[in-house]
N, C-alpha and C positions, 0 to 999 in steps of 0.2 A: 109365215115361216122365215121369211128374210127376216123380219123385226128382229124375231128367236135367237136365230144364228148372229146378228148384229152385235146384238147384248151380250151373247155370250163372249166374242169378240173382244166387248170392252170391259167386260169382267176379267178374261181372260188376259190382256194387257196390263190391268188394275192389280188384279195380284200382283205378276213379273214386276211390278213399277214397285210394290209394295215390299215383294222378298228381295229386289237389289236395295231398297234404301235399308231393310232391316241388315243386311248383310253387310252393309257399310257402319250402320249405330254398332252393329256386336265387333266390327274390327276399329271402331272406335273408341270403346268402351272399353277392349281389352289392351288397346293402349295407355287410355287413361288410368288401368288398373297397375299396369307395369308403371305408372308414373308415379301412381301415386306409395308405392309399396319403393318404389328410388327414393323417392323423398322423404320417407320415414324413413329409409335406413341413414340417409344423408341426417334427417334432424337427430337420430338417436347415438348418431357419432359426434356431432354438435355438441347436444348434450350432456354426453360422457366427456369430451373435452373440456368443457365446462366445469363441470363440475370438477375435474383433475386439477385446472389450473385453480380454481376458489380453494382447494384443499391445499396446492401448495402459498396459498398467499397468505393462510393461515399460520404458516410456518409451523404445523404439527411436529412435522418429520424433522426440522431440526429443531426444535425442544424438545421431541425425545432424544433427541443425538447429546442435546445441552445436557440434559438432566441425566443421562447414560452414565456422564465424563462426570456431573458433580457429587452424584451418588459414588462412584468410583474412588473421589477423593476423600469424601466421609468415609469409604469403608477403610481407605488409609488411615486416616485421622484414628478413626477406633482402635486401626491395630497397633498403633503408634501408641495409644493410651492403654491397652488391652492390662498391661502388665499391673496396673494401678486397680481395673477393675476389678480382680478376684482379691488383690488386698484389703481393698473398701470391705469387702465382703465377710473376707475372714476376722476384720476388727470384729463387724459384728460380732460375730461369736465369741470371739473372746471377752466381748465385754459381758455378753449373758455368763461368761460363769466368773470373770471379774467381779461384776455385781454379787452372784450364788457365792462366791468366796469371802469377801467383806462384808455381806449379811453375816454370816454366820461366825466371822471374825467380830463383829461389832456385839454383837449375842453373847459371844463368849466372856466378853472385855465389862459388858456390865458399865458399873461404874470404877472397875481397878486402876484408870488411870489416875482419878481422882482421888481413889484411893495410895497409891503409889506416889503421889506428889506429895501429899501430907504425910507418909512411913519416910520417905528419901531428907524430908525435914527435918522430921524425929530422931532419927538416926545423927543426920550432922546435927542435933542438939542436945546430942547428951554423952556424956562421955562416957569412956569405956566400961568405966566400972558399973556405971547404972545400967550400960546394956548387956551387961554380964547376968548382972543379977536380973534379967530378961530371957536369960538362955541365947542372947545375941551372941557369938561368941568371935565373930570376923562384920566389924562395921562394913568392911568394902565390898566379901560376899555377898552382903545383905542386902548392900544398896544395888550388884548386881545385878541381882535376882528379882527384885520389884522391877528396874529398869526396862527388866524384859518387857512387863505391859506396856511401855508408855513406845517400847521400841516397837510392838506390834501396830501399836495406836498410828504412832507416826507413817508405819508400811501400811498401814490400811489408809490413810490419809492422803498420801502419795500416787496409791493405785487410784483412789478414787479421781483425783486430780485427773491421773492419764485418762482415765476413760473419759472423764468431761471433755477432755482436747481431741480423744477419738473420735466421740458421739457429735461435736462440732463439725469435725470435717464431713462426717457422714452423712451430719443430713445436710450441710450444703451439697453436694454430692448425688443426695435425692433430691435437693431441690431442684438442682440443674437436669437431672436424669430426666424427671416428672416434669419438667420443660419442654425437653424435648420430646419425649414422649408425645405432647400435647400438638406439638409442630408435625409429627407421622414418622419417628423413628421408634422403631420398634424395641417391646420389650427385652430386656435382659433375662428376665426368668421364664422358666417353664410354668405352666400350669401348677404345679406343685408347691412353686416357690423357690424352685433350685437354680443357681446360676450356670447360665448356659456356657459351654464351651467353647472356645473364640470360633472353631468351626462351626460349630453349629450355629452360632448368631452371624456368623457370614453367611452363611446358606439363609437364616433368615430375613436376614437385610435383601439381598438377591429375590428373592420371592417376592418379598413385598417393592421391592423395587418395578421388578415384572409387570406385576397387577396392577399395580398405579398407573402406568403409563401406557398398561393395553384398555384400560378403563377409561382414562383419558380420551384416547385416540377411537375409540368409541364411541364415545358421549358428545365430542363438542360438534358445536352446533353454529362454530363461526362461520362467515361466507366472507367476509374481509381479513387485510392485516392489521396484525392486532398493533396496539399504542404501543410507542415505549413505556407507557407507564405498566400499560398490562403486562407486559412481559415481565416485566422488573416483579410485578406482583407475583409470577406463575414462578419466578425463580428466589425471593427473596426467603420463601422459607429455609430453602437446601441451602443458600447461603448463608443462613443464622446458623442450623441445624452444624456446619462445618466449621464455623468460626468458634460456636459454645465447644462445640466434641475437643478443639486445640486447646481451649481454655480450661478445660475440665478440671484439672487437678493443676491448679498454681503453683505447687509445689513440686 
C-alpha cells in the first residue's frame, strides 16, 4: 500500500513538473508568434519600400511629367499649323473636279485646236476677196472665233499645270502626315474619311496621349535607372514627331 500511494506520489509530481514546463512552451510560443507576425509586418514595409524606391529609380513618374510637356508642345505645333490642314484638304477636292472639268473640256476640244491653227493660217493667207468668196466676210472676226479653241486649250493647260503644283504639295503633306502617323500621332480623319475638326483632334491627341503613358506606367518592368541612351530612346520619337509637325508645310 505504501509502494501505491508512493507512485502515486511521483506520478503526481511528474504531471505538476509536466503542466508547468507545457505552460512555459505555450507562453513561449506565443511569443514567438507575436514575433514572428512583427517581423512580417517589418519585412512587408521593407518591401513596399523597396519596391517605391526601384519605381522611383526608373524615373517613370518623370517621363510621364516629360512626355505630358512634349505632347503639350506638339499639340501647339498642330495648332500652329492647323490653318494649313483643312487647305491641304480642300485642294483635294478641287482637284477631283479640276480634273472632272478638263476631262470634259479636252472631250469637247477634240482635235480643234489643231484644227484652229491651220483656219488662223488660212485666213492670214488669203486675202479678202478669196475669203469673201468663202462667205468670210470679217478676216479678224473669224480669226476671233477659232482663237476661242486654242484660248480654252491654253485654260485647260494652265489648270492642269496648277493641280500638278497642288497634287505635289499634297502628297508630300501625306508623306510626312503617313510619318508621322507611323511614329503614334494619330489620325486626322474619322473613320469615314472626313477631316476631323481641330477640336476634335485635340481631344484625340489627349486620349491617346492618356493611354500611352497609363500603358506604359503599367507594363515596365524596369528595377534600375535607365541609360542616357534609353531615355533619349523613350523620348526621341515626340521629339521627331514635334520638330516634323513645325516643318510641315515650308511654305
Amino acid at each position: 500500500m505504501m509502494k501505491v500511494v508512493k507512485e502515486l506520489e511521483i506520478q503526481m509530481t511528474e504531471l505538476k513538473e509536466a503542466k508547468e514546463k507545457l505552460a512555459k512552451l505555450e507562453v513561449s510560443y506565443d511569443k514567438s508568434k507575436m514575433t514572428v507576425a512583427k517581423k512580417t509586418i517589418e519585412i512587408k514595409t521593407l518591401d513596399n519600400k523597396i519596391k517605391a524606391l526601384e519605381k522611383e529609380l526608373t524615373l517613370d513618374k518623370t517621363l510621364a511629367e516629360i512626355k505630358i510637356i512634349l505632347w503639350a508642345k506638339i499639340g501647339q505645333s498642330i495648332t500652329n499649323q492647323w490653318q494649313s490642314i483643312p487647305t491641304i484638304h480642300e485642294q483635294i477636292l478641287l482637284i477631283n473636279i479640276a480634273q472632272f472639268e478638263t476631262q470634259g473640256a479636252r472631250a469637247s476640244l477634240g482635235n480643234m485646236p489643231e484644227q484652229a491653227n491651220k483656219m488662223i493660217q488660212f485666213l492670214n493667207t488669203h486675202t479678202k476677196e478669196q475669203l469673201a468668196a468663202l462667205d468670210i466676210s470679217s478676216r479678224t472676226d473669224t480669226i476671233l472665233t477659232v482663237k476661242k479653241a486654242l484660248t480654252l486649250r491654253n485654260f485647260v493647260q494652265t489648270l492642269e499645270r496648277k493641280c500638278q503644283d497642288m497634287q505635289a504639295e499634297i502628297n508630300a503633306f501625306k508623306l510626312k502626315f503617313t510619318t508621322l502617323q507611323s511614329k503614334g500621332l494619330p489620325s486626322l480623319l474619322t473613320s469615314s474619311g472626313k477631316l476631323l475638326t481641330h477640336d476634335q483632334y485635340a481631344h484625340r491627341v489627349n486620349n491617346y496621349v492618356s493611354n500611352q503613358i497609363t500603358a506604359s506606367s503599367s507594363t515596365s518592368k524596369e528595377t534600375s535607372p535607365p541609360s542616357g541612351q534609353i531615355l533619349y530612346d523613350k523620348l526621341e520619337t515626340m521629339l521627331y514627331i514635334e520638330h516634323e509637325i513645325n516643318h510641315l508645310f515650308e511654305v
